[in-house]
MMTF fields as JSON, N, C-alpha, C and O atoms, coordinates in Angstrom:
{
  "mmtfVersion": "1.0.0",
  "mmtfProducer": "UNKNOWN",
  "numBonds": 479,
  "numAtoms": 480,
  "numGroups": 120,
  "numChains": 1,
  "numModels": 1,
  "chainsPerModel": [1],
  "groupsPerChain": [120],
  "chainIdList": ["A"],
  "bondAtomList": [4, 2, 8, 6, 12, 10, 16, 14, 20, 18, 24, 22, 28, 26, 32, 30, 36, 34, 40, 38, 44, 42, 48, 46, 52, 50, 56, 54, 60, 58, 64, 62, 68, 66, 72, 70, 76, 74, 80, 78, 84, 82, 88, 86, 92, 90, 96, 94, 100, 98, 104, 102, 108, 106, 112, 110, 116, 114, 120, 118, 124, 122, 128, 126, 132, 130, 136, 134, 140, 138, 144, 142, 148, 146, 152, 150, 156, 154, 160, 158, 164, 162, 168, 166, 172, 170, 176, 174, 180, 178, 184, 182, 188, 186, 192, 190, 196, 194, 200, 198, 204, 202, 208, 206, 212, 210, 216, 214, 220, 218, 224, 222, 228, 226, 232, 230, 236, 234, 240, 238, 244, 242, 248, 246, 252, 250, 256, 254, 260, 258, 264, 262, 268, 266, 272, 270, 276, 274, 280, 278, 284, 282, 288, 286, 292, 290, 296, 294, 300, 298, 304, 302, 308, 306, 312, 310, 316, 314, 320, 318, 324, 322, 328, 326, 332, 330, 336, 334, 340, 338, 344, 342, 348, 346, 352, 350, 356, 354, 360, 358, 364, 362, 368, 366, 372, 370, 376, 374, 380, 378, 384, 382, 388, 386, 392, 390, 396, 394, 400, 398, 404, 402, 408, 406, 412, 410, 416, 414, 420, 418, 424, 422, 428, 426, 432, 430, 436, 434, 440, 438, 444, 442, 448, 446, 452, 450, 456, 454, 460, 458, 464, 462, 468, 466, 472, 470, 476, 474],
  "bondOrderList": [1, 1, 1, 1, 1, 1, 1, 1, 1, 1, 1, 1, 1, 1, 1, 1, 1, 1, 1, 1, 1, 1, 1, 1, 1, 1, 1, 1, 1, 1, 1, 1, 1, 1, 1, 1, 1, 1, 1, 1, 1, 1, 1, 1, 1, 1, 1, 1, 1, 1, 1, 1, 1, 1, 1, 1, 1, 1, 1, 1, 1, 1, 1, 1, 1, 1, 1, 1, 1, 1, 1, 1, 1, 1, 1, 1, 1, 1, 1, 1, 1, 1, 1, 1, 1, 1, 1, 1, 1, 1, 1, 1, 1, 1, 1, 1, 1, 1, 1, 1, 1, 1, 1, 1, 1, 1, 1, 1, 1, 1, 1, 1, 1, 1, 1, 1, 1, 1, 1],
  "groupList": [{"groupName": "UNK", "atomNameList": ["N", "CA", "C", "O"], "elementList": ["N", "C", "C", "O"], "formalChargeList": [0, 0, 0, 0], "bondAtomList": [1, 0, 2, 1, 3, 2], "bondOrderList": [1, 1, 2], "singleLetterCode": "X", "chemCompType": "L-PEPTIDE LINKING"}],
  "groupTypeList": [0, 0, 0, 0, 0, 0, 0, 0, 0, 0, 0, 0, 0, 0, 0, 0, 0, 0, 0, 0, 0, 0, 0, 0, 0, 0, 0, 0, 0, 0, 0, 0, 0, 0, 0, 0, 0, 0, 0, 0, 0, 0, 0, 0, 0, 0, 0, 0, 0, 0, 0, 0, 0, 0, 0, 0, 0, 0, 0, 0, 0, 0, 0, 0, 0, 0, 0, 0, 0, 0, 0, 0, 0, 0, 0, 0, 0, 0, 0, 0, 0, 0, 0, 0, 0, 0, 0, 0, 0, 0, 0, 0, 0, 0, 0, 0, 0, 0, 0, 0, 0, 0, 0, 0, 0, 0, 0, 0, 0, 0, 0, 0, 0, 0, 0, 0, 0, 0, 0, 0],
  "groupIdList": [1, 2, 3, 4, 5, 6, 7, 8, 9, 10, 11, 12, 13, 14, 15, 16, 17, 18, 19, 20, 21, 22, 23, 24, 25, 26, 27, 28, 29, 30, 31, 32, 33, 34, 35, 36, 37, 38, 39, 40, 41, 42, 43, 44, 45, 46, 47, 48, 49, 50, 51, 52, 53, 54, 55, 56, 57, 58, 59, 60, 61, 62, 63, 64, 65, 66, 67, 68, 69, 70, 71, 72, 73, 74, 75, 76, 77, 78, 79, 80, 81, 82, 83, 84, 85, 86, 87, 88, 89, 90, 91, 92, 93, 94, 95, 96, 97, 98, 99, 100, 101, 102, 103, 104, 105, 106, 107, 108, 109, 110, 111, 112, 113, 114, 115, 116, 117, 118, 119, 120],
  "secStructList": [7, 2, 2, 2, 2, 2, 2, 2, 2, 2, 2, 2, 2, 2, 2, 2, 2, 2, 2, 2, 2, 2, 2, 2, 6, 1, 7, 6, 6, 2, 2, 2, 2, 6, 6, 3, 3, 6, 6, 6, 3, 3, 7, 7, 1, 4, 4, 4, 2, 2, 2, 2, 2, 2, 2, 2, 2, 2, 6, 7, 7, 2, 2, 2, 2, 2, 2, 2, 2, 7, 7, 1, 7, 4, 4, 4, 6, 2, 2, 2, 2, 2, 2, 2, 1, 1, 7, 2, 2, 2, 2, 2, 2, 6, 6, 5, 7, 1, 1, 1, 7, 5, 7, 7, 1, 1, 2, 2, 2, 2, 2, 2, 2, 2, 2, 2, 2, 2, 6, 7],
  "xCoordList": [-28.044, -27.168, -27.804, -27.201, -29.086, -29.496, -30.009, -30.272, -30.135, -30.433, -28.543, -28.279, -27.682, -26.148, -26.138, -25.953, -26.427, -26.145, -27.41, -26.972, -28.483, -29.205, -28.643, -28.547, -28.318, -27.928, -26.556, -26.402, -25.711, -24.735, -25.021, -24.464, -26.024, -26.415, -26.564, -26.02, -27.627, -28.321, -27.13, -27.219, -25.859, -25.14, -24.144, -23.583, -23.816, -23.19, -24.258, -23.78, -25.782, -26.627, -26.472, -26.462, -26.422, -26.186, -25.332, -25.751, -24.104, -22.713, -22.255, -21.157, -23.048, -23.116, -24.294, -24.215, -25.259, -26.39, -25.636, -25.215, -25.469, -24.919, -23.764, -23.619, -22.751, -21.494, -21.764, -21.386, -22.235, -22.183, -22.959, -22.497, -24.121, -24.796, -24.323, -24.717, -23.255, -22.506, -21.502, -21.232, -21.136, -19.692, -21.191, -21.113, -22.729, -22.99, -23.074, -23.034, -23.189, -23.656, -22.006, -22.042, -20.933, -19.763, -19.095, -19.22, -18.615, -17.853, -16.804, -15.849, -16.879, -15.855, -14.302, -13.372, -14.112, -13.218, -12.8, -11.917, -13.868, -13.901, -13.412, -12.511, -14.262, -14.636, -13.184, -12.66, -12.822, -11.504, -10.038, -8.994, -10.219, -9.628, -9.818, -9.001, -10.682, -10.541, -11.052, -11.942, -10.516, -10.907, -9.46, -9.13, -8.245, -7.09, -6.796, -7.368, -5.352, -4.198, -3.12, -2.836, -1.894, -0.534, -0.987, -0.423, -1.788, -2.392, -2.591, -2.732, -2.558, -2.87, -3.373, -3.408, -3.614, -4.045, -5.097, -5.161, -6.412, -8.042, -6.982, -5.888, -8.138, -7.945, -8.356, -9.422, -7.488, -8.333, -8.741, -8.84, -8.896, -9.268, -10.942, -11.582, -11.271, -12.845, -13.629, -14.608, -12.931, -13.521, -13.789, -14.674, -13.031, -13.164, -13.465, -13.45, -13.842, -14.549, -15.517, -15.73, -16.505, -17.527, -17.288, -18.194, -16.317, -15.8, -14.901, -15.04, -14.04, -13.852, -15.243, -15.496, -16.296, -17.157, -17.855, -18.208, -18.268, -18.812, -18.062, -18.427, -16.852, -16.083, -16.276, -16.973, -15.687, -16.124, -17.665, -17.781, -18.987, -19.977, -19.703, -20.293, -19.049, -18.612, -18.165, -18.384, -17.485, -16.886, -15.345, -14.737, -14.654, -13.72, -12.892, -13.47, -11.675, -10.166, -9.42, -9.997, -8.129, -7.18, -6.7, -6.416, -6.491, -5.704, -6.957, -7.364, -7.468, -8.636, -8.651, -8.439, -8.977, -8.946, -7.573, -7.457, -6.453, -5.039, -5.292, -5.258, -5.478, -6.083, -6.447, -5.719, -7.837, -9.091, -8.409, -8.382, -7.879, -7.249, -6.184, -6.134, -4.919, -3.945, -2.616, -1.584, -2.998, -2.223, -0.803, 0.178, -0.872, 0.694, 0.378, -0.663, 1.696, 1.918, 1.308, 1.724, 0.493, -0.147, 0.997, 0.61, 2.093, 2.681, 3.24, 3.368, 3.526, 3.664, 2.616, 2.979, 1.264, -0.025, -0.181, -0.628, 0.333, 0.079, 1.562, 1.746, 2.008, 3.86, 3.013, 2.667, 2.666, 2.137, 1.325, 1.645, -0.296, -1.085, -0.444, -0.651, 0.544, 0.919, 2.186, 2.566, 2.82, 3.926, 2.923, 3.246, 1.901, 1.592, 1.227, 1.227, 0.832, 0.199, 1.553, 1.482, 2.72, 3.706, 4.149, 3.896, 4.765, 5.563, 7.146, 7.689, 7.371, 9.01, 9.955, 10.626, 9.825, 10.379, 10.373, 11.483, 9.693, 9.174, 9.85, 10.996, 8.843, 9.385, 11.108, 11.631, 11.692, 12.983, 13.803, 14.817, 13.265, 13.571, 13.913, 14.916, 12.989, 12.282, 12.49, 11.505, 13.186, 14.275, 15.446, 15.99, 15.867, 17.373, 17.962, 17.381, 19.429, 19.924, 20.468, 20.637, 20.71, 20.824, 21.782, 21.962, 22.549, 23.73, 23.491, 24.462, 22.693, 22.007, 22.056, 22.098, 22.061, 22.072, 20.826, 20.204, 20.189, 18.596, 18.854, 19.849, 17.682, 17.458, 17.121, 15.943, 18.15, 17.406, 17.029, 16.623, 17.38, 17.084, 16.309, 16.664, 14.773, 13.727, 12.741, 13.234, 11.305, 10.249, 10.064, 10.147, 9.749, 8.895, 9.544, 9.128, 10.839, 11.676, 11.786, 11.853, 11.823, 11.43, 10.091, 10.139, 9.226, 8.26, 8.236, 7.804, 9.164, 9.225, 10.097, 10.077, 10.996, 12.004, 11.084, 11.239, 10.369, 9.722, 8.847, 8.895, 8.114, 7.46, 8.267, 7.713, 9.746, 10.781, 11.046, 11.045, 11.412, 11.547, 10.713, 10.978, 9.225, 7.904, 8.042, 8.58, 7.86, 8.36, 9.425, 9.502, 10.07, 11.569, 11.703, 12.604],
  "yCoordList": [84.956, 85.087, 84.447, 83.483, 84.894, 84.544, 82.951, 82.41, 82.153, 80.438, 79.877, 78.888, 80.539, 80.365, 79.723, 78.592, 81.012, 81.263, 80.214, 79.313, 79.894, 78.821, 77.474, 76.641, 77.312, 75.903, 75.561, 74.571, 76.626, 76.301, 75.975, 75.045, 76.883, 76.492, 74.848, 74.124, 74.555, 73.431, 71.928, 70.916, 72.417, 71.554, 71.174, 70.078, 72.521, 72.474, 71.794, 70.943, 72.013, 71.475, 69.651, 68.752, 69.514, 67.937, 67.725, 67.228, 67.647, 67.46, 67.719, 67.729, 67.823, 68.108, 67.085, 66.593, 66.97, 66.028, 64.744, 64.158, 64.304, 63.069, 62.258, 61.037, 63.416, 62.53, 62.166, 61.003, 62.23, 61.821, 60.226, 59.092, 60.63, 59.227, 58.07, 56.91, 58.59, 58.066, 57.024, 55.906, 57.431, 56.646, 55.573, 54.41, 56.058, 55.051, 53.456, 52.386, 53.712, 53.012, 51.713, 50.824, 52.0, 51.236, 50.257, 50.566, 49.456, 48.678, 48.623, 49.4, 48.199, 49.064, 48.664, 48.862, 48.064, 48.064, 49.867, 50.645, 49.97, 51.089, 52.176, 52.998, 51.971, 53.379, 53.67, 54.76, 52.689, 52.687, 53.034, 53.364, 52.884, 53.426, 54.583, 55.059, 55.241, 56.864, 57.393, 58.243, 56.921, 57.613, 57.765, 58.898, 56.49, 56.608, 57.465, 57.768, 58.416, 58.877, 58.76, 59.012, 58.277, 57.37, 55.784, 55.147, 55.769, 54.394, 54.137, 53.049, 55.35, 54.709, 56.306, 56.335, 57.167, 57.986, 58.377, 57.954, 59.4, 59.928, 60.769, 61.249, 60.736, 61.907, 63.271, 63.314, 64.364, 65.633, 66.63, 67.857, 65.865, 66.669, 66.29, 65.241, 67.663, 67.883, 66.615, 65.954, 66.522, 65.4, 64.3, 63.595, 63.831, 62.47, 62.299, 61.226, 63.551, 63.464, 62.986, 62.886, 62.494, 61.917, 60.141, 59.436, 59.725, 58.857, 58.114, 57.002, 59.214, 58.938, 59.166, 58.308, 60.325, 60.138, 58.819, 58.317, 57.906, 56.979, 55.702, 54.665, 56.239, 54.414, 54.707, 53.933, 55.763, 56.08, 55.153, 54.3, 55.888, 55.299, 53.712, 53.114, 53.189, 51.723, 50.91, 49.771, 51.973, 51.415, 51.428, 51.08, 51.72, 51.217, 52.591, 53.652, 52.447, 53.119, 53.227, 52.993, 53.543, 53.409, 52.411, 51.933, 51.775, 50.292, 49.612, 50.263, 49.006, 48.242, 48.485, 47.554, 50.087, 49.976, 49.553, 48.869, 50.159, 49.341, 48.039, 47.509, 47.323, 45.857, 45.622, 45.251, 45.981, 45.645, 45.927, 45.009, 47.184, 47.551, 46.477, 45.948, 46.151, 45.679, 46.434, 45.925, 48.405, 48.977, 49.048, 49.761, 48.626, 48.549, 47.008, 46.351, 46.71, 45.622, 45.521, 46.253, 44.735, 44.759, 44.978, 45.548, 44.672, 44.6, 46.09, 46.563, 46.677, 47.919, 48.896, 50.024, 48.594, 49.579, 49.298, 50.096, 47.875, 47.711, 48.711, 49.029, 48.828, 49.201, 50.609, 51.212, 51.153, 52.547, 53.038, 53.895, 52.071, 52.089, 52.276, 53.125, 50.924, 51.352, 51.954, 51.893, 52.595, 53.637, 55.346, 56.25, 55.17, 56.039, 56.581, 57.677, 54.727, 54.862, 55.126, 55.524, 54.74, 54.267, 55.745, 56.883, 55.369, 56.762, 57.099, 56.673, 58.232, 58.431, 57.409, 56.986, 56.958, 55.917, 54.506, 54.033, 54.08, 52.834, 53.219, 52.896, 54.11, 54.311, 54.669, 54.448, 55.177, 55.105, 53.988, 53.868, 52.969, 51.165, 50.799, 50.431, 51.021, 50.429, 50.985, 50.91, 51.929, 52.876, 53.118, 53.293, 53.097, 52.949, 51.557, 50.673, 51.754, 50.207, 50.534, 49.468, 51.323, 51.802, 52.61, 53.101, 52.778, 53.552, 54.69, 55.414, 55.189, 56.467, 56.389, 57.413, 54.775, 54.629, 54.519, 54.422, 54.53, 53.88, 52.584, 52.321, 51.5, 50.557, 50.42, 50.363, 50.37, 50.584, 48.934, 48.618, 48.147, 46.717, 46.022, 45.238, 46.582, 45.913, 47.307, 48.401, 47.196, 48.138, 48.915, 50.035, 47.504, 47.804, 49.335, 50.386, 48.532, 49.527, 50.958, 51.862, 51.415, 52.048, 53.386, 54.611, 52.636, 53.066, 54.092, 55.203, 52.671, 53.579, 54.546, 55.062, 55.05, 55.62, 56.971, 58.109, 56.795, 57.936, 58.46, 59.678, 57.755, 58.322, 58.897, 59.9, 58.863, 59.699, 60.681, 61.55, 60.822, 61.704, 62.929, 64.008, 62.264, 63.786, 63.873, 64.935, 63.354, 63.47, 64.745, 65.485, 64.562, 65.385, 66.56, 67.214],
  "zCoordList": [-64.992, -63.837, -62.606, -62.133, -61.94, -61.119, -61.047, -59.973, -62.58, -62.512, -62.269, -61.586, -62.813, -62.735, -61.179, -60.729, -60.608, -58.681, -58.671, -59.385, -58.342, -58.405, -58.616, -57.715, -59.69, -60.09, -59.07, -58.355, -59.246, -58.136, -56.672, -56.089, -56.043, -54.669, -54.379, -53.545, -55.531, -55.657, -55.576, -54.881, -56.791, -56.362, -55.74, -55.752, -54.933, -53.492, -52.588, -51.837, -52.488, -51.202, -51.774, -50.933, -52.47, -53.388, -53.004, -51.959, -52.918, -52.768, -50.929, -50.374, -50.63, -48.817, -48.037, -46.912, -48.917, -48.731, -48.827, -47.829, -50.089, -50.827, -50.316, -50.379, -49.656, -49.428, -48.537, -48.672, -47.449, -45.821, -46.125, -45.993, -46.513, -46.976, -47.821, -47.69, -48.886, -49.533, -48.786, -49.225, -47.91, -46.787, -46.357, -46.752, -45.433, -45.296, -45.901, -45.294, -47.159, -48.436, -48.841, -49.691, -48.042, -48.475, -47.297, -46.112, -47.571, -47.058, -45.59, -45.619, -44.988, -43.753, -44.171, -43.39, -45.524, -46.168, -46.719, -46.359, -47.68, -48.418, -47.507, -47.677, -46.455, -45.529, -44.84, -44.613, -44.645, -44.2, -45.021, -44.458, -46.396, -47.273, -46.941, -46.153, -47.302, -47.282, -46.189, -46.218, -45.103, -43.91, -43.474, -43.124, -43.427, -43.343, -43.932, -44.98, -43.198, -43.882, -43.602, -42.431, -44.646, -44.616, -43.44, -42.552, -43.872, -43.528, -41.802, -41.242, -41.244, -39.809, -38.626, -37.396, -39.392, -38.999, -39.635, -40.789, -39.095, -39.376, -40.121, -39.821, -41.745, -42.626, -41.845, -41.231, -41.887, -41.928, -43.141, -43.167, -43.907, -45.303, -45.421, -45.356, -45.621, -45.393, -46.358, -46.008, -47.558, -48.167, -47.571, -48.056, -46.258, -45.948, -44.856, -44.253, -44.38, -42.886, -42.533, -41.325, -43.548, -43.706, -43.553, -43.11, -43.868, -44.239, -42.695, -42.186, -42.322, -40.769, -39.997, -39.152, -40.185, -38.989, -39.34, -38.273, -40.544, -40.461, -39.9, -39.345, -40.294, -39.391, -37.77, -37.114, -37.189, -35.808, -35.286, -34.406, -36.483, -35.99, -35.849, -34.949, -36.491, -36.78, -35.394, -34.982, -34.918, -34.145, -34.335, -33.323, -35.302, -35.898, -35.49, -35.254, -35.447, -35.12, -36.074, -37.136, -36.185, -37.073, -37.323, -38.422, -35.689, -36.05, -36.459, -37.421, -36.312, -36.521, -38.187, -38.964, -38.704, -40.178, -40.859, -41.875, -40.008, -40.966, -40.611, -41.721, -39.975, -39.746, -41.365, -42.286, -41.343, -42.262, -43.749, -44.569, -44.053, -45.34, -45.799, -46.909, -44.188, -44.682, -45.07, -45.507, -44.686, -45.545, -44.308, -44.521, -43.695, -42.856, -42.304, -42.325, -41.807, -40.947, -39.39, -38.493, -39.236, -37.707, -36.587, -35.568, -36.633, -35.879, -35.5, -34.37, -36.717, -36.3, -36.622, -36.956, -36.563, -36.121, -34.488, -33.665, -34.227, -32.798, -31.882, -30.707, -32.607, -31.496, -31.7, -30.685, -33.048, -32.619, -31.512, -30.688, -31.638, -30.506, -28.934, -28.066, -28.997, -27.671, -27.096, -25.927, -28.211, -27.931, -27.397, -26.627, -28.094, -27.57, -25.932, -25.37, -25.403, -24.3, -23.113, -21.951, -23.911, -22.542, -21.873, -22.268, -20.927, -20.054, -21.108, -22.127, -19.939, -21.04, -21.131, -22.072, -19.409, -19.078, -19.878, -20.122, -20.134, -20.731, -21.976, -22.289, -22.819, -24.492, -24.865, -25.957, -23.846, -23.78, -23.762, -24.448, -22.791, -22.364, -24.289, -24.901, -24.555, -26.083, -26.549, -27.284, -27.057, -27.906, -28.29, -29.381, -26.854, -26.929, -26.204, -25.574, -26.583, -26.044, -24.594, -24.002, -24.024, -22.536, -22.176, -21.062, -23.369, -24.122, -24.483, -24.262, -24.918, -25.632, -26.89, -27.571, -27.604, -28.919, -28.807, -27.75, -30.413, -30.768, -31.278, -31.953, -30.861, -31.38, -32.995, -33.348, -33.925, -35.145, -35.881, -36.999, -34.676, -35.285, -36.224, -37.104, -35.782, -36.404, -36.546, -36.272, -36.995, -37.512, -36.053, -35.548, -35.724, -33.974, -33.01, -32.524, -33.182, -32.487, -33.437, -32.604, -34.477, -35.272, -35.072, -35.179, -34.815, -34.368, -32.796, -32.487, -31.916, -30.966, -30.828, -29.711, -31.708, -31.572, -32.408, -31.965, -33.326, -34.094, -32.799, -32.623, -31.942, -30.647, -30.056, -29.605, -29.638, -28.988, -29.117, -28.245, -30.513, -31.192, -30.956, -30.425, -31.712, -30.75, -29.82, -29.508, -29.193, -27.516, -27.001, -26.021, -28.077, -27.118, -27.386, -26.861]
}
């Protein structure tokens, strides 16, 4: 019983040691794989926190890793970035057509209309 509880400690302290160092050891391709989640947001699943805190050390963001991965269209990792930054005012401009319809034209507009949405 007591080597059972032993051996287990041992490879929980392994498995807490190992992973963090593990993310150092890969690609800012890789790292960016599993640091994303739905391709443009930091995982929060404990597994991959290691994985976002090493791209951080990187330097690296979300957009920057959907960049690097490829796993969305730049164009709309960039409308995200800066839907976030705009006022109500602005993201509204770029949402709707002035009507109180939404722009459902293209991605871009898409994007900003999903920012509205939280928003409201």
């Amino acid at each position: 019983m007591r080597t059972t509880i032993s051996t287990f400690v041992v490879v929980i302290l392994l498995t807490l040691v190992t992973q963090p160092s593990a993310a150092r050891n890969v690609s800012n391709s890789e790292i960016c794989k599993k640091a994303l989640f739905n391709g443009l947001y930091w995982s929060e699943h404990s597994y991959y926190l290691p994985y976002v805190k090493e791209a951080k050390k990187r330097n690296l963001d979300p957009l920057k890793c959907a960049k690097i991965t490829g796993s969305i269209p730049i164009e709309i990792a960039e409308a995200y970035v800066v839907s976030q930054s705009m006022s109500d005012a602005q993201l509204c401009e770029r949402s709707t057509d002035g009507k109180g319809n939404w722009r459902e034209n293209n991605q871009k507009n898409k994007v900003y209309i999903a920012q509205a949405k939280i928003r409201a």
